[in-house]
C-alpha positions, 0 to 999 in steps of 0.5 A: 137179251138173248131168247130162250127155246125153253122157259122155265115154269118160273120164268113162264110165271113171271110173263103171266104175270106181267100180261095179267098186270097189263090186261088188267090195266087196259094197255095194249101190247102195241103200247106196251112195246112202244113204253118199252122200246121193243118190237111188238112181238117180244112182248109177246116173247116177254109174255110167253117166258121165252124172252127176258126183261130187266128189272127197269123194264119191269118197273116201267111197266108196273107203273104205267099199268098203275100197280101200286102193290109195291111187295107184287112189283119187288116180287116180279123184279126178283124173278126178272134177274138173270138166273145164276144157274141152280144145282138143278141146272146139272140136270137139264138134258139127262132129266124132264124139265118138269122135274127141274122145274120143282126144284126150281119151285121149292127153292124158291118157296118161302113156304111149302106144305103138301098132301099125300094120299098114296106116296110119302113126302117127296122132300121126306123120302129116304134113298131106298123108298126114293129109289123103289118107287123109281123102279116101279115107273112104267115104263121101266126105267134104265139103271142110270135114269133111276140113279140120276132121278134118285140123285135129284131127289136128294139134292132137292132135300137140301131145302130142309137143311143148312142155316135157313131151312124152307118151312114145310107142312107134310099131310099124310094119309093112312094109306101112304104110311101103310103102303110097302114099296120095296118090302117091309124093311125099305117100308120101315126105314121109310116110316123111321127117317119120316120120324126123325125129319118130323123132329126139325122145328122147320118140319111139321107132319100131320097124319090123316088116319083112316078113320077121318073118314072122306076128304076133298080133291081128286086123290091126287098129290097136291103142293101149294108152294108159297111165293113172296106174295101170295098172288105169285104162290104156285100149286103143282099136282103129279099126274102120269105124265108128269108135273102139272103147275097151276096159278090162277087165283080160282085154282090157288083158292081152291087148293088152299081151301083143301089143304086147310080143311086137311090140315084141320081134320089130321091128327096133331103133330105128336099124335102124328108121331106116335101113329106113324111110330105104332106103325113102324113097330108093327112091320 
């Protein structure tokens, strides 16, 4: 198998994995290259994302790290196939990998649930809101970057769609919802396609009014993704620069805690709706 010069995150994740799975075990990396038949600088490669493994090679070495988790040990073998090339792909040279990289992710969710303080729902946003906050990106983004940007978002969406739509969970703040990018009439369409994508059954939103007062975290947004299992769940948080991806089981505990507590002081889904609806009727 052929080296990669730029693994993905979830290829990345599956290496962590396999080195936590070997750390935890005691063997070395000289032991593991010698079960596995390699050099012993691909299981480095092998464990930075930047080299593939089989599916077999794998099994080894989950059974002589005595992983008997058999759901982890099938979950790691999933991410070990070959990649068949996901629509995402058709962006990879014109977008940030990290942008990929999150449609990778919630493809590949078996669940999803978010906070929003400031910005709506990234797989909850219509064309116009999507496109405004892209023109308020520092620096100035050019024409067809906005475009290509806005096309990905859409397509990212298509998780929410068709026969087997991903469950999400969307917390959002006051503030998000009164925000304005674009005007009052993108603002409006905004809060009007937020209404309509609440009505699918695999689509929960929850508000967190003003009036709940103060709330845990940074004030950032958070995405918890859960994976096959939930030692393979996944956090990804903005930042200015860009998508940062969190996964260790202290940061995965901390984050689940915060968006339960969200989630326990946000309005019920019908009081939700009726908030974002005497909103949208006062614009």
């Amino acid at each position: 198998m052929a080296a990669r010069t730029s693994p993905t995150e979830r290829q990345k994740r599956l290496g962590a994995e396999l080195r936590k799975l070997r750390t935890a075990a005691g063997v070395t990396g000289e032991y593991a290259a010698g079960l596995l038949g390699v050099d012993r600088g691909k299981i480095s490669n092998i464990e930075s994302g930047t080299r593939p493994i089989s599916a077999d090679r794998v099994r080894t070495l989950a059974c002589n790290c005595e992983c008997d988790d058999a759901a982890y040990v099938n979950a790691l073998v999933g991410m070990a196939q070959p990649a068949k090339g996901g629509w995402w792909e058709r962006y990879r040279g014109s977008l940030p990998a990290g942008i990929l990289d999150i449609a990778e992710l919630e493809h590949h969710a078996a669940r999803i649930r978010s906070v929003h303080l400031i910005h709506m729902p990234g797989l909850l946003q219509s064309s116009d809101h999507a496109q405004a906050i892209f023109k308020a990106a520092l620096p100035a983004l050019p024409e067809h970057e906005v475009a290509l940007r806005l096309a990905h978002r859409l397509e990212r969406q298509q998780i929410l769609e068709g026969d087997s739509p991903t469950e999400y969970v969307g917390i959002v703040h006051e503030a998000a919802l009164r925000m304005q990018f674009g005007g009052p009439a993108v603002a409006q369409g905004q809060l009007e396609h937020l209404l309509a994508m609440s009505k699918r059954p695999h689509v929960t939103l929850r508000v967190i009014p003003f009036s709940a007062g103060s709330f845990p975290g940074a004030g950032q947004t958070v995405v918890y993704l859960e994976g096959p299992v939930p030692q393979l769940d996944t956090v990804q948080i903005d930042s200015a620069h860009g998508p940062e991806f969190l996964h260790h089981e202290a940061q995965l505990l901390k984050y689940r805690a915060q968006l339960d507590w969200m989630e326990g002081r946000a309005l019920s889904p019908d009081d939700s709706y009726g908030f974002v609806q005497d909103i949208a009727s006062h614009l």
